[in-house]
N, C-alpha and C positions, 0 to 999 in steps of 0.2 A: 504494500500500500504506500503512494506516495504522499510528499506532507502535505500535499496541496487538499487531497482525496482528504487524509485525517484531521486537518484544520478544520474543511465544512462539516463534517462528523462531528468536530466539539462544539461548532457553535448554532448543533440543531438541537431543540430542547430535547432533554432525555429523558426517554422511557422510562416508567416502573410502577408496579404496583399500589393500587392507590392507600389499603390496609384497614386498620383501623380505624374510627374516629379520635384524634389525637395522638393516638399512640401509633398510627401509622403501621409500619413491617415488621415494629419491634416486639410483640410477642411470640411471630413466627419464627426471629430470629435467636430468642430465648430459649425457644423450643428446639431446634436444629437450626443452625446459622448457617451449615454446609446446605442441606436441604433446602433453604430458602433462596441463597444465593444461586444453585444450580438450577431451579424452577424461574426462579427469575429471567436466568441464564437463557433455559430455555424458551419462556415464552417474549422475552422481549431483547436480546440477543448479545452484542458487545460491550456496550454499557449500558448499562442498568443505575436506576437512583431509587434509592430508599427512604423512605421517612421512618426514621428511627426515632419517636417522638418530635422532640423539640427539632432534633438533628436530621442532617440530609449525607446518606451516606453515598459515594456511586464506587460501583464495582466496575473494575475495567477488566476484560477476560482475552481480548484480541492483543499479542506480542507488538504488531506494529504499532498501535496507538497508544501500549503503554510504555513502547520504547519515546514516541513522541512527548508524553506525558514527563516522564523520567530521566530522560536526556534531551532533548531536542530544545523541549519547552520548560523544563525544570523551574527556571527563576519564575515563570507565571502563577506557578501553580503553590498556594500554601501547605505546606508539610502536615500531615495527619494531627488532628488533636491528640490523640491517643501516649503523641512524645509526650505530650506533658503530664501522665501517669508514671510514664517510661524515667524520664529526666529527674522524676522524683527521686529514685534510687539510683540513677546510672550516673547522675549529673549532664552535664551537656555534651553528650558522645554522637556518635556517626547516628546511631539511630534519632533519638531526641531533637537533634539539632534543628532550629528554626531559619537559621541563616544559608544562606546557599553557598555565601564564599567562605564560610566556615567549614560548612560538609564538603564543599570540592576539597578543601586545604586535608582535610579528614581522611578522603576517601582516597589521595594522593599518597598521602601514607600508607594507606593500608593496601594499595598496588600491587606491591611485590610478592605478597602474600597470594596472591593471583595470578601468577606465573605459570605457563603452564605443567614446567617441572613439577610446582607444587600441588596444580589441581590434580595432575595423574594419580600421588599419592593420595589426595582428597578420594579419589574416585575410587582408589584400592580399598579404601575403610569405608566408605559407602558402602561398597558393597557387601563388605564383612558384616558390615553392622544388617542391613538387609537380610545376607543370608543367615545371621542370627536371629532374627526376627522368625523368619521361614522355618526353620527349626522350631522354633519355641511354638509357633503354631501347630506343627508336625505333630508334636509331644501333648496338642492341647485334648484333652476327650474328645471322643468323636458326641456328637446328637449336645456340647456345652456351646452356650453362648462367649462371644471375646466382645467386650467394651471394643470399639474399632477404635474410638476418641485416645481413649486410655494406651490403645496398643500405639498409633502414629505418634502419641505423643512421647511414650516411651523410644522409640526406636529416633526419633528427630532428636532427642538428647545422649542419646548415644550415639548419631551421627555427629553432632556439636563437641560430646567429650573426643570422641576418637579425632574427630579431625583438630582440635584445637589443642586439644591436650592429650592426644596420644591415648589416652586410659579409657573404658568402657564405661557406663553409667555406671553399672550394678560397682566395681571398682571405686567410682568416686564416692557413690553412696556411702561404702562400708567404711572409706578413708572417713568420714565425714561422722558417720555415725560409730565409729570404732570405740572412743574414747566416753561417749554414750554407756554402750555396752559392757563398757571394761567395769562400770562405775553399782553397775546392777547387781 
């Protein structure tokens, strides 16, 4: 998609579900947030806009327009509220950040770490942590229910320790909680 094509694409009003009274999409998204956004997805297509009460959320799902969003167009567009839950505990880091020439200076940093030397081993312990995953399903009873939520979120922080910190989750846990245990 060219920028010409994804510029009239932003500036045609956006699609979405009209919801509740007041409270708009956001019960549906209390209920399943995947679920909503995917129906959304489907019935009104690449971006989508929510009324999440008070809030107007849009979900962008199409790579070219949120490379435009992301890169192209960046300084237009303001950074998620959400930093400012984030920046409470992280302080003003790459994600939080509300300034643009601050996050470029940020994100200039952390570069090299994105090499592709280094994604190859990224991409080694992905998949390790993957096929751990796979396993542990293997192992799970057949005719039992798996939290899906529970499982992606597990395996996404074991994707984070292994690539960041080399160490598996269940690893950092027990490092974390060792000294817990010793005390009991």
């Amino acid at each position: 998609m060219n920028t010409t094509t994804t510029t009239s694409v932003i500036n045609k009003p956006v699609p979405g579900p009209q919801g509740k009274f007041l409270l708009g999409s956001l019960p549906d998204f209390m209920r399943d947030a995947l679920d909503a956004s995917y129906k959304g997805f489907l019935e009104y297509g690449d971006i989508v806009q929510y009324h999440l009460g008070p809030r107007i959320l849009y979900i962008v799902s199409h790579p070219d327009i949120t490379r435009t969003l992301l890169v192209e167009k960046a300084r237009a567009f303001p950074r998620n509220e959400a930093k400012d839950d984030v920046g409470i505990i992280t302080g003003q880091g790459i994600i939080s950040n509300d300034s643009y020439e601050s996050w470029l200076t940020q994100r200039r940093m952390m570069q090299p770490m994105f090499h592709k030397q280094r994604l190859a081993t990224m991409g080694t312990r992905m998949e390790a942590a993957s096929q751990h995953l796979l396993e542990r399903w293997d192992a799970h009873p057949t005719g039992h229910s798996l939290d899906i939520s529970k499982e992606m979120v597990r395996v996404t922080l074991d994707i984070i320790n292994q690539t960041m910190f080399s160490a598996p989750t269940y690893l950092i846990k027990w490092i974390k909680l060792g000294p817990l245990r010793q005390r009991q």
